[in-house]
N, CA, C and O atoms as a GROMACS GRO file, in nm:
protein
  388
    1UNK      N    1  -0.100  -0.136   1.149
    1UNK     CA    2  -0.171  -0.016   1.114
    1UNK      C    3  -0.316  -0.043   1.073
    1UNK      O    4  -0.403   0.038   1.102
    2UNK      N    5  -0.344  -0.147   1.010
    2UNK     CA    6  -0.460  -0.167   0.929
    2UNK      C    7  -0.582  -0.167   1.066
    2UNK      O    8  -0.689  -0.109   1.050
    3UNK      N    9  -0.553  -0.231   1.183
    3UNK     CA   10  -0.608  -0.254   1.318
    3UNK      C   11  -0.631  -0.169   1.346
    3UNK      O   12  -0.750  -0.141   1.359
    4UNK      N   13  -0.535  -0.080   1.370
    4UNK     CA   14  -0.570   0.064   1.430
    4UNK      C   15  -0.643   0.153   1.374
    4UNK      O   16  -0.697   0.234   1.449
    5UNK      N   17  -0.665   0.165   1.229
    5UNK     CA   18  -0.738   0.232   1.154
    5UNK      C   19  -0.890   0.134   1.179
    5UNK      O   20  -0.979   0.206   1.224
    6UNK      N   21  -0.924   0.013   1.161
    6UNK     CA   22  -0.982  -0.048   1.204
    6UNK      C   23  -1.087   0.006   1.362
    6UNK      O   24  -1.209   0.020   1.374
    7UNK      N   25  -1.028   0.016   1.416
    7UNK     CA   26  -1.054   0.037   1.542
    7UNK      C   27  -1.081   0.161   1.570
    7UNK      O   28  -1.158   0.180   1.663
    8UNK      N   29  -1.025   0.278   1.496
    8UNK     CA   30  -1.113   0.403   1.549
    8UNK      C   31  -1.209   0.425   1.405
    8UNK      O   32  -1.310   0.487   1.439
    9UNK      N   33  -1.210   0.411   1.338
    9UNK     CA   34  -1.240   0.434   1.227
    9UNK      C   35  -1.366   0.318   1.169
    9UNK      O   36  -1.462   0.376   1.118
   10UNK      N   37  -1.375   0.186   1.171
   10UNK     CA   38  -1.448   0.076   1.116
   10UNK      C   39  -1.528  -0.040   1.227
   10UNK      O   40  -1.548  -0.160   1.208
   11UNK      N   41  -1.564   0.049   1.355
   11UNK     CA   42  -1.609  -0.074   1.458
   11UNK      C   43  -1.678  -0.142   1.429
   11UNK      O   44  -1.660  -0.263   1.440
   12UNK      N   45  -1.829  -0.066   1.360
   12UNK     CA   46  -1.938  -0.135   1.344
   12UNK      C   47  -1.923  -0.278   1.240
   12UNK      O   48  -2.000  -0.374   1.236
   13UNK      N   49  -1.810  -0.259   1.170
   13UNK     CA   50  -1.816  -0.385   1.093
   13UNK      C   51  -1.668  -0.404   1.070
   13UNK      O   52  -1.609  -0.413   0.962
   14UNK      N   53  -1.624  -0.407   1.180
   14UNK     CA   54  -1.492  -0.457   1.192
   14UNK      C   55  -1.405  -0.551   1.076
   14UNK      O   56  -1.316  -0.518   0.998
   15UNK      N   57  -1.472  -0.682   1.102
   15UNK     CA   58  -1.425  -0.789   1.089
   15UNK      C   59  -1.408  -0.776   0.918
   15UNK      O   60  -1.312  -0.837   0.873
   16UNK      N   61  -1.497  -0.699   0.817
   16UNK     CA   62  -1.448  -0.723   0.677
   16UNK      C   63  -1.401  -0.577   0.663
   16UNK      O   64  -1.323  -0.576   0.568
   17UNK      N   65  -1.410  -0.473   0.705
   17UNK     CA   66  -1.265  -0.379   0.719
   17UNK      C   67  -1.194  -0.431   0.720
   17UNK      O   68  -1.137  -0.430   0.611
   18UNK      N   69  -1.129  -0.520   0.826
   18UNK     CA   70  -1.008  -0.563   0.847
   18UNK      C   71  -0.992  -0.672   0.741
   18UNK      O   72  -0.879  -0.715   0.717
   19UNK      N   73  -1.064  -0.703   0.697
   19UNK     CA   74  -0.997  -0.821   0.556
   19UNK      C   75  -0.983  -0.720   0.448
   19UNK      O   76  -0.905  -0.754   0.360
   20UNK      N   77  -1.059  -0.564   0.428
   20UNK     CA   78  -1.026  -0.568   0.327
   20UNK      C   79  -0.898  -0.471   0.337
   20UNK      O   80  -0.815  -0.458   0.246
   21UNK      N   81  -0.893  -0.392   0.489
   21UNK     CA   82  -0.758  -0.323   0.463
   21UNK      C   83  -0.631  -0.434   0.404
   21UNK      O   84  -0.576  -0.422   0.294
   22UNK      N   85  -0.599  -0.552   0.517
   22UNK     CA   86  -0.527  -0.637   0.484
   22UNK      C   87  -0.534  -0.675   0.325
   22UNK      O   88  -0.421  -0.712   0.293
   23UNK      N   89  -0.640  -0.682   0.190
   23UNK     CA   90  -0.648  -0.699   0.103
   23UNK      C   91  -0.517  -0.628   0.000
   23UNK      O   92  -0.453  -0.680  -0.092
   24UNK      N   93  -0.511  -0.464   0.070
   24UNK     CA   94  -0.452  -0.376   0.038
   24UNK      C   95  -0.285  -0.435   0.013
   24UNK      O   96  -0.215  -0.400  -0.083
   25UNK      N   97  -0.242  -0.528   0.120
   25UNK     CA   98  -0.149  -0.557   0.123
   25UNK      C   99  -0.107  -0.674  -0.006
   25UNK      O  100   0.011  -0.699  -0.031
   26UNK      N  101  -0.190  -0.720  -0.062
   26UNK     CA  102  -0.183  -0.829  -0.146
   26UNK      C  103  -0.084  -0.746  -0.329
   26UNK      O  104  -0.038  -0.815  -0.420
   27UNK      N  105  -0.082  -0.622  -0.324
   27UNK     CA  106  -0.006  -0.546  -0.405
   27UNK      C  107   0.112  -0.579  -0.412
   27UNK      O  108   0.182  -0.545  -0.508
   28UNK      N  109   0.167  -0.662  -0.296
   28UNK     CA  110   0.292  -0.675  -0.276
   28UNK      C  111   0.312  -0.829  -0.370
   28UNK      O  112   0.413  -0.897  -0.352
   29UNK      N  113   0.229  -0.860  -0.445
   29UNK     CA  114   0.316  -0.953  -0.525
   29UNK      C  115   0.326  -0.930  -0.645
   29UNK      O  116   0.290  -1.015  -0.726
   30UNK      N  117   0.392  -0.778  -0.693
   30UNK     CA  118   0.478  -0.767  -0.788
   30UNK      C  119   0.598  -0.760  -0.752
   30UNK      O  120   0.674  -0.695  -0.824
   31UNK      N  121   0.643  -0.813  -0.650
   31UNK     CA  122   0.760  -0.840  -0.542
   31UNK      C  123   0.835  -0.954  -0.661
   31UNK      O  124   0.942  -0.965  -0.720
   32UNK      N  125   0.684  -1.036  -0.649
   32UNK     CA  126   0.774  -1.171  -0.709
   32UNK      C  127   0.835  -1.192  -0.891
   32UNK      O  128   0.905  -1.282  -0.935
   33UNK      N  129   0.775  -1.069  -0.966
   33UNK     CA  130   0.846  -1.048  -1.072
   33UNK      C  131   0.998  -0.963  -1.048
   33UNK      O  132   1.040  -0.891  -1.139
   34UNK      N  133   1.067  -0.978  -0.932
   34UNK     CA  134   1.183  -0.863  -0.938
   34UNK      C  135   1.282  -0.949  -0.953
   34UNK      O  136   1.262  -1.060  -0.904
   35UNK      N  137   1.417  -0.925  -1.022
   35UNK     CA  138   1.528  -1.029  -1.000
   35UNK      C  139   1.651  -0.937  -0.910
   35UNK      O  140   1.733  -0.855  -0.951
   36UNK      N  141   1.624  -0.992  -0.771
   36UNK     CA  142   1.593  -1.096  -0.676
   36UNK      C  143   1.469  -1.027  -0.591
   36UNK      O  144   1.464  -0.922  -0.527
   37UNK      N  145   1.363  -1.140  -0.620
   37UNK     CA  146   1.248  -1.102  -0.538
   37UNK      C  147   1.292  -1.001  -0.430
   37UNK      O  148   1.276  -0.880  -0.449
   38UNK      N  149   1.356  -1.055  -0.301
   38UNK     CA  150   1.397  -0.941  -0.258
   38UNK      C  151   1.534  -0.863  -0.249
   38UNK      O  152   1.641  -0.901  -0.295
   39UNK      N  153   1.513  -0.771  -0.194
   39UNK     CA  154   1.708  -0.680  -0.159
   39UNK      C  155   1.638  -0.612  -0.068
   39UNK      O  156   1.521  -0.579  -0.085
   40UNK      N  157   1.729  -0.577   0.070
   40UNK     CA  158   1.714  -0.532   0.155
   40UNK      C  159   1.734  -0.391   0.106
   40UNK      O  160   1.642  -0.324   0.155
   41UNK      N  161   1.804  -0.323   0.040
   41UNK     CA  162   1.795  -0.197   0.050
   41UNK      C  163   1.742  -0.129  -0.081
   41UNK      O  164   1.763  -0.015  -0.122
   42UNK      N  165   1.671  -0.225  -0.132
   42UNK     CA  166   1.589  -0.178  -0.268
   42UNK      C  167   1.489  -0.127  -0.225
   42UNK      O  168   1.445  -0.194  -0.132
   43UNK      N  169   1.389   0.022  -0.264
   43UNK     CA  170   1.287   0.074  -0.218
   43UNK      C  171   1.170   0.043  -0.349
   43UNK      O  172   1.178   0.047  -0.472
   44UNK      N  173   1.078   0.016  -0.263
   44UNK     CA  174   0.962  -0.069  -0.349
   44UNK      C  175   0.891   0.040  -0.417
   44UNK      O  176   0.800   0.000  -0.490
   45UNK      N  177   0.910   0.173  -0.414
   45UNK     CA  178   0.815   0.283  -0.492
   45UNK      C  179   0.890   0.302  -0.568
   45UNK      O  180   1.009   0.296  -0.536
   46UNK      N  181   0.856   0.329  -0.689
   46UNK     CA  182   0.863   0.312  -0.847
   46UNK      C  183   0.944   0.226  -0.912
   46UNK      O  184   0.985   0.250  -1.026
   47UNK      N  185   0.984   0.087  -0.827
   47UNK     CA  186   1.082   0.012  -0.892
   47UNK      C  187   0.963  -0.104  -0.950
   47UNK      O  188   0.954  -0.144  -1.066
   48UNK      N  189   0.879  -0.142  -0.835
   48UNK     CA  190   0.734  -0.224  -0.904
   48UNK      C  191   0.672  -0.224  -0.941
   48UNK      O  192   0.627  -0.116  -0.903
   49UNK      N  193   0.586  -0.271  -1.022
   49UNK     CA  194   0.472  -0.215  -1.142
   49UNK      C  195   0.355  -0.132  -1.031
   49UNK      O  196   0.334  -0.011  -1.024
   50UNK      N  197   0.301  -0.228  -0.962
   50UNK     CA  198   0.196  -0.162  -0.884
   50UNK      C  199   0.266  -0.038  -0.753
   50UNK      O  200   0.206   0.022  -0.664
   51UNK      N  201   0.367  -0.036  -0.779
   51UNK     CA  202   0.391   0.058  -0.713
   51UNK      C  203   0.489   0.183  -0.742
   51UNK      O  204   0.594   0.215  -0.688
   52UNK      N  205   0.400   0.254  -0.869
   52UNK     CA  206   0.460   0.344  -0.959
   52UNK      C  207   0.328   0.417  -0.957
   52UNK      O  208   0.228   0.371  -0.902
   53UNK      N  209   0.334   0.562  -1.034
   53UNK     CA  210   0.218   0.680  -0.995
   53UNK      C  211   0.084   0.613  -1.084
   53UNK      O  212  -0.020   0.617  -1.018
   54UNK      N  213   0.074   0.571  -1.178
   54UNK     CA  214  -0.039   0.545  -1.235
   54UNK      C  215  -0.116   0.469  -1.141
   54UNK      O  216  -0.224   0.525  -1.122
   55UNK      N  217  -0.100   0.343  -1.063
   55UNK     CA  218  -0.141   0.281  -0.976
   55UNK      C  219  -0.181   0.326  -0.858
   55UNK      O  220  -0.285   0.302  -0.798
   56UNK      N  221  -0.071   0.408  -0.825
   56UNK     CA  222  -0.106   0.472  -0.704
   56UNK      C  223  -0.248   0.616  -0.726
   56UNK      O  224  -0.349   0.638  -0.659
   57UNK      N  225  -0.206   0.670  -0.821
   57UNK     CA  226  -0.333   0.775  -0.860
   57UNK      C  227  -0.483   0.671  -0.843
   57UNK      O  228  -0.584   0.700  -0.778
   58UNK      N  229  -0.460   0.557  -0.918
   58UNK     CA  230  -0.608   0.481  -0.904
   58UNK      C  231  -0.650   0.439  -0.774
   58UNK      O  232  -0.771   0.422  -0.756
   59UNK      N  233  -0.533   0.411  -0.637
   59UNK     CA  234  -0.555   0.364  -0.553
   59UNK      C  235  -0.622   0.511  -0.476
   59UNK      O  236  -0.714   0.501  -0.395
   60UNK      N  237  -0.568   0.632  -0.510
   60UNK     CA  238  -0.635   0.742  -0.434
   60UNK      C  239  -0.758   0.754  -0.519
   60UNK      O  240  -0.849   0.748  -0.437
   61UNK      N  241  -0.821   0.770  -0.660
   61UNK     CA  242  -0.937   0.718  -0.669
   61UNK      C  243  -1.020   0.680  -0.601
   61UNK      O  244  -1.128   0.731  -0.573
   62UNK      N  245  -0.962   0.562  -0.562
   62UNK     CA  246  -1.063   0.424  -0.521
   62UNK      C  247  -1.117   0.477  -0.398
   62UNK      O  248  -1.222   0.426  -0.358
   63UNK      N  249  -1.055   0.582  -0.320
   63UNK     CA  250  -1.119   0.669  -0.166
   63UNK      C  251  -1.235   0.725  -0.180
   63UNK      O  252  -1.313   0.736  -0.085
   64UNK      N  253  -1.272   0.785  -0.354
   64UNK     CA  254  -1.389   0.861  -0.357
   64UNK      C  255  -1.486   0.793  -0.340
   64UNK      O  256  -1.557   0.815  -0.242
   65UNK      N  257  -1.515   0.689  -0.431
   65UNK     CA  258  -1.685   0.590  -0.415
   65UNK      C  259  -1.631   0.518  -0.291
   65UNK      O  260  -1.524   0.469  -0.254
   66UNK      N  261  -1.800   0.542  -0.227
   66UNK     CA  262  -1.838   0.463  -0.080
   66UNK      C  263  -1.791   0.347  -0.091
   66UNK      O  264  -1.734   0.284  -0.002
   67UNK      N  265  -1.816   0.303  -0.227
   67UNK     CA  266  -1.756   0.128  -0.198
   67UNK      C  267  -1.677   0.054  -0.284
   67UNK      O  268  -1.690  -0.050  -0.349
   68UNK      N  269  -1.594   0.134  -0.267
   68UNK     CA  270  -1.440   0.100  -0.274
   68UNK      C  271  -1.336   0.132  -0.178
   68UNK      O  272  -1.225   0.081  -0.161
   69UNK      N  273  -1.426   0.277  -0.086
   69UNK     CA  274  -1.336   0.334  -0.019
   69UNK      C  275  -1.233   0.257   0.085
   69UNK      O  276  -1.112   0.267   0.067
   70UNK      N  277  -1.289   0.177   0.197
   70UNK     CA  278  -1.230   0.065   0.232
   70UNK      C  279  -1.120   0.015   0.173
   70UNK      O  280  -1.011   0.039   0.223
   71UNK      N  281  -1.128  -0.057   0.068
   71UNK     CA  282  -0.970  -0.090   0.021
   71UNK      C  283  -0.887   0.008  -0.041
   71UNK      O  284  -0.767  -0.007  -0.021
   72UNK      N  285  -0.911   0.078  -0.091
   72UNK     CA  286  -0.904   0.228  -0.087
   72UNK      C  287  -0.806   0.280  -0.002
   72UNK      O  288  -0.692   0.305  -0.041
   73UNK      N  289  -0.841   0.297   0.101
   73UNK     CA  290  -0.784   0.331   0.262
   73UNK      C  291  -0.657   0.235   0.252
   73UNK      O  292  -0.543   0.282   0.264
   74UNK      N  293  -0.683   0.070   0.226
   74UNK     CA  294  -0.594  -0.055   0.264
   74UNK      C  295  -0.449  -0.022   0.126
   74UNK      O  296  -0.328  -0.045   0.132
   75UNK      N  297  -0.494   0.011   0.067
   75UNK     CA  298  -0.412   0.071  -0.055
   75UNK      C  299  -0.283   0.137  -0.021
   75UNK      O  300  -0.163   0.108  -0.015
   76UNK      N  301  -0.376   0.261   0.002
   76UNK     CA  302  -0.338   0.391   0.004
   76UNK      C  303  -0.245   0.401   0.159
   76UNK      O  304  -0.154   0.484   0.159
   77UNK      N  305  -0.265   0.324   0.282
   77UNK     CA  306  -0.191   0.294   0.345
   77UNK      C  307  -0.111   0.196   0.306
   77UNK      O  308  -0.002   0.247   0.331
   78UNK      N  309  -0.084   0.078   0.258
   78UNK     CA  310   0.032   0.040   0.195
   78UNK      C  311   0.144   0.094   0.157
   78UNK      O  312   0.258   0.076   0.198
   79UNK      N  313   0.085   0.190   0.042
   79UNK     CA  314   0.166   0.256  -0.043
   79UNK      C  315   0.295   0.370   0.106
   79UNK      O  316   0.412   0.364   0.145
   80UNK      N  317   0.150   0.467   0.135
   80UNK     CA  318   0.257   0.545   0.234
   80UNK      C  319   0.361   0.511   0.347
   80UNK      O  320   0.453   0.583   0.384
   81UNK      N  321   0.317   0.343   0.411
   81UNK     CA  322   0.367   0.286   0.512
   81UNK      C  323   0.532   0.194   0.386
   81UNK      O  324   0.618   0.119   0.433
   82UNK      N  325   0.526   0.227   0.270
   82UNK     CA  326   0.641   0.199   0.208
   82UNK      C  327   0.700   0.283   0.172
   82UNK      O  328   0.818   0.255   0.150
   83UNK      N  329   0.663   0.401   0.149
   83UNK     CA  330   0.713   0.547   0.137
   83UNK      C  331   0.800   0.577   0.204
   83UNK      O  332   0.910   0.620   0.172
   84UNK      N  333   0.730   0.544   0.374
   84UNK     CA  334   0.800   0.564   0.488
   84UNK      C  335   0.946   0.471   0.476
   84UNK      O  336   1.053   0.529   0.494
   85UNK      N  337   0.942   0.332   0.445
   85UNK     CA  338   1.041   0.284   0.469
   85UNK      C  339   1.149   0.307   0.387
   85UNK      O  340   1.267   0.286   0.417
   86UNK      N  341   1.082   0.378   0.223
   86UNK     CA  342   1.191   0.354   0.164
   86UNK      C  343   1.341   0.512   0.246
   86UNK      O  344   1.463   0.531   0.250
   87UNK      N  345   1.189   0.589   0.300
   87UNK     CA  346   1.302   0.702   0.364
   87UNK      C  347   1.392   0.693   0.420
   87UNK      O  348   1.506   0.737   0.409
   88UNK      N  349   1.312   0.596   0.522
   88UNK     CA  350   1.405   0.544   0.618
   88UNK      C  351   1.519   0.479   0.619
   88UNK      O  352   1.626   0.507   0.674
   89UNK      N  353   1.477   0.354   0.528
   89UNK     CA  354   1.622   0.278   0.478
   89UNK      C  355   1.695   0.322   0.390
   89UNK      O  356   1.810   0.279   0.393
   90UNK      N  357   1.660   0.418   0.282
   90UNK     CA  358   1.761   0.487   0.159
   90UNK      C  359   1.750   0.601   0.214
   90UNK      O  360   1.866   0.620   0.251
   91UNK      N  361   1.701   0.675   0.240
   91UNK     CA  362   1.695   0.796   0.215
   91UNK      C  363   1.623   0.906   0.123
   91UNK      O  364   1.632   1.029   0.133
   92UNK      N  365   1.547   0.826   0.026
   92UNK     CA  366   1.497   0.839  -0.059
   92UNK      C  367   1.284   0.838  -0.009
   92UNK      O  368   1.231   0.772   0.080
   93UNK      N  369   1.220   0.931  -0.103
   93UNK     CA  370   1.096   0.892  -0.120
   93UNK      C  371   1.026   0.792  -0.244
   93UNK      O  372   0.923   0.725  -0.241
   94UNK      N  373   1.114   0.807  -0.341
   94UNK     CA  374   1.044   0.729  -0.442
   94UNK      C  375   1.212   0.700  -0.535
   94UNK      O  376   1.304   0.781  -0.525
   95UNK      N  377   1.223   0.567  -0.624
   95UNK     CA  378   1.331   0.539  -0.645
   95UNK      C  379   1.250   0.590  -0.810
   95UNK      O  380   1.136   0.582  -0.856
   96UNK      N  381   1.385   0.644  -0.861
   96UNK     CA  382   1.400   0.657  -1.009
   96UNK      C  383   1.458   0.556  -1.092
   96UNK      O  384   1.557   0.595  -1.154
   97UNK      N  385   1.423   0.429  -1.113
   97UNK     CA  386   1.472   0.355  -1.147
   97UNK      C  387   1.434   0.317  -1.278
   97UNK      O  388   1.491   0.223  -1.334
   0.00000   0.00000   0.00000
C-alpha cells in the first residue's frame, strides 16, 4: 500500500515518501511487549499501547501540519490496513480488551 500511495500521490520525491510511509510501520513494535509477541487471532487495535485511540487521534493529527503529514499518511494507513484485518480475521473492528 505504502507504494501505491507513493505513486499516485508522492512522485516528485518518491524515494523519502516511501521511507517515511514505511516509517509508519515501525509502530508495530509494541508487538514485542505482548505475552506471546504473537497470536494469530489476536487483533492488534486496542490490545497495544500504540494502537489504542489516544495514539491513533495523534496519528490523525499528525495529517494537519505539512510536515508531518507524510508519516502522518504512513500512520494512519497502518492503523486502518489493521483495522481491516482485525475484521477480517475476528470479526471485530477494535478489541475491548
Amino acid at each position: 500500500m505504502p507504494l501505491i500511495v507513493v505513486a499516485v500521490f508522492y512522485r516528485k520525491f518518491w524515494g523519502i515518501a516511501y521511507l517515511l510511509l514505511m516509517a509508519g510501520m515501525m509502530i508495530d513494535v509494541d508487538h514485542l511487549v505482548a505475552n506471546p509477541i504473537y497470536s494469530p487471532g489476536r487483533c492488534s487495535m486496542g490490545f497495544h499501547p500504540l494502537h489504542t485511540w489516544l495514539p491513533i487521534i495523534v496519528y490523525a493529527l499528525m495529517l494537519i501540519p505539512q510536515k508531518t503529514r507524510i508519516l502522518g499518511v504512513g500512520l494512519c494507513l497502518h492503523i486502518i490496513l489493521d483495522v481491516i484485518d482485525c475484521q477480517v480475521t475476528n470479526g471485530i473492528w477494535y478489541s475491548n480488551v
